[in-house]
C-alpha positions as CSV (number, residue, x, y, z in Angstrom):
1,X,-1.0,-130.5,129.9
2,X,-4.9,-130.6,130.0
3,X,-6.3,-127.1,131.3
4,X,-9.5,-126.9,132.4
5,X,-12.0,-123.9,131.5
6,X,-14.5,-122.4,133.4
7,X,-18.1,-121.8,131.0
8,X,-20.5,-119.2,132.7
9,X,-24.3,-117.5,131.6
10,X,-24.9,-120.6,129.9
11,X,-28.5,-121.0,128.3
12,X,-30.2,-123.5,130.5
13,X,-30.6,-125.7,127.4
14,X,-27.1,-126.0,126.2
15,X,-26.2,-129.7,125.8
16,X,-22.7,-131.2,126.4
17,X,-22.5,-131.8,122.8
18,X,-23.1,-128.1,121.8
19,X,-20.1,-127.1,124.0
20,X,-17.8,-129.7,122.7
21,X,-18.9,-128.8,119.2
22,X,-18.1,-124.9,119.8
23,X,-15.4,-125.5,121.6
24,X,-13.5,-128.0,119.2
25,X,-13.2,-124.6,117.1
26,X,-10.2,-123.7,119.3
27,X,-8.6,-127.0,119.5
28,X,-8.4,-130.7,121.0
29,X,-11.4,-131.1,123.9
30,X,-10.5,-133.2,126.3
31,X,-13.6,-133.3,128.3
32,X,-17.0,-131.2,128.7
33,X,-19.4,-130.9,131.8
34,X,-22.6,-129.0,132.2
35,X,-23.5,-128.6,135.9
36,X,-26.6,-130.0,136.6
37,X,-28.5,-129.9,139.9
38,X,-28.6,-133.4,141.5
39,X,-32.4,-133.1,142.6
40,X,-33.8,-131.7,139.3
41,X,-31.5,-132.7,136.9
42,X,-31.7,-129.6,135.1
43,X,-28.9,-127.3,134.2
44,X,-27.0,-124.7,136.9
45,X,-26.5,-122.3,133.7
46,X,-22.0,-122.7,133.5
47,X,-19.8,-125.7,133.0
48,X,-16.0,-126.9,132.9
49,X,-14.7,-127.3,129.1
50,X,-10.8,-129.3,129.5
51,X,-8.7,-128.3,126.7
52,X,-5.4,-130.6,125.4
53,X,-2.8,-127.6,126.2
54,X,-2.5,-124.2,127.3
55,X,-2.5,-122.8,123.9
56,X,-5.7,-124.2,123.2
57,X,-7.1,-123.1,126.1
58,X,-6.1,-119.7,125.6
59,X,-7.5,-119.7,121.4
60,X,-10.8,-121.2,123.4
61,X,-10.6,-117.8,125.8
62,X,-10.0,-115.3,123.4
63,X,-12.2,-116.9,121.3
64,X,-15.1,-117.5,123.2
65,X,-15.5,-115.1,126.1
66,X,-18.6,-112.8,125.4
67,X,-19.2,-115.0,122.8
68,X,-22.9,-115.2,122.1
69,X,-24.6,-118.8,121.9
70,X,-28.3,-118.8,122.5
71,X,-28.8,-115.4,123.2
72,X,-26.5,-115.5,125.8
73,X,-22.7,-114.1,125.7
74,X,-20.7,-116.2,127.3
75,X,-18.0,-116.2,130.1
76,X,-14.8,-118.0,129.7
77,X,-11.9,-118.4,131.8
78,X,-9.4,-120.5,133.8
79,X,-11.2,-122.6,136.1
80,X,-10.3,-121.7,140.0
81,X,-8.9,-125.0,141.7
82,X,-12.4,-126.3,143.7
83,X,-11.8,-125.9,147.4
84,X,-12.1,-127.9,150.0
85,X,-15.6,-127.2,151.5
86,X,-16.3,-127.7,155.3
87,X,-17.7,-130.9,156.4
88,X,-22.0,-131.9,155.7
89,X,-22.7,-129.0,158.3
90,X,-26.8,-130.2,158.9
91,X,-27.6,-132.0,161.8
92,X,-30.1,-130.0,163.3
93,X,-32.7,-133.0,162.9
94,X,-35.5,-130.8,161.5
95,X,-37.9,-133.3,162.9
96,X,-38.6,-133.1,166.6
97,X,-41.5,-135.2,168.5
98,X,-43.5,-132.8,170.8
99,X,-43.5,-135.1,174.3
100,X,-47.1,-135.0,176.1
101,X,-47.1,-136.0,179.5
C-alpha cells in the first residue's frame, strides 16, 4: 500500500530529485512532488514524498523529521487527505465601467 508523506520548511531550492535521493534512504519512492506556485513557478517551501508501504513510510518519518537539508530541518508526516474546497468563489467582476450620462 503506497503512503503518502507530507514534506514541510523545505529550502525554496530543493529539487524533486534531492528529495527522492534523501528519501530513497528509507525505502522504495514511489513518487515525489515539490509544490510550486502556478504563476511564478517557484517553490511553496513543502511537498508530498509517496512511499511503497507503511513501513517505509514510517523508516522515512523517523528518519527524516527535523532532519536538516539546506539549513533547514525538516517536517515529515502523514499527509492529511486534501479536502474538498468550496467552489471558484470570485465573481465580483473587479472591472466596472463608470456610466456618464
Amino acid at each position: 500500500m503506497v503512503v503518502k508523506l507530507y514534506v514541510g520548511n523545505l529550502s525554496y531550492e530543493t529539487t524533486e530529485e534531492a528529495l527522492r535521493t534523501l528519501f530513497a534512504q528509507a525505502g522504495t519512492v514511489v513518487s515525489v512532488a515539490v509544490i510550486k506556485d502556478r504563476d511564478t513557478g517557484s517553490s511553496k517551501g513543502f511537498g508530498f514524498v509517496e512511499m511503497s508501504s507503511q513501513q517505509e513510510a514510517q523508516a522515512a518519518i523517523t528518519k527524516f523529521n527535523n532532519f536538516q537539508m539546506g539549513q533547514r530541518a525538516l517536517t515529515v508526516n502523514i499527509a492529511k487527505p486534501r479536502e474538498d474546497r468550496a467552489g471558484g468563489g470570485g465573481g465580483g467582476g473587479g472591472f466596472s465601467r463608470s456610466k456618464r450620462y
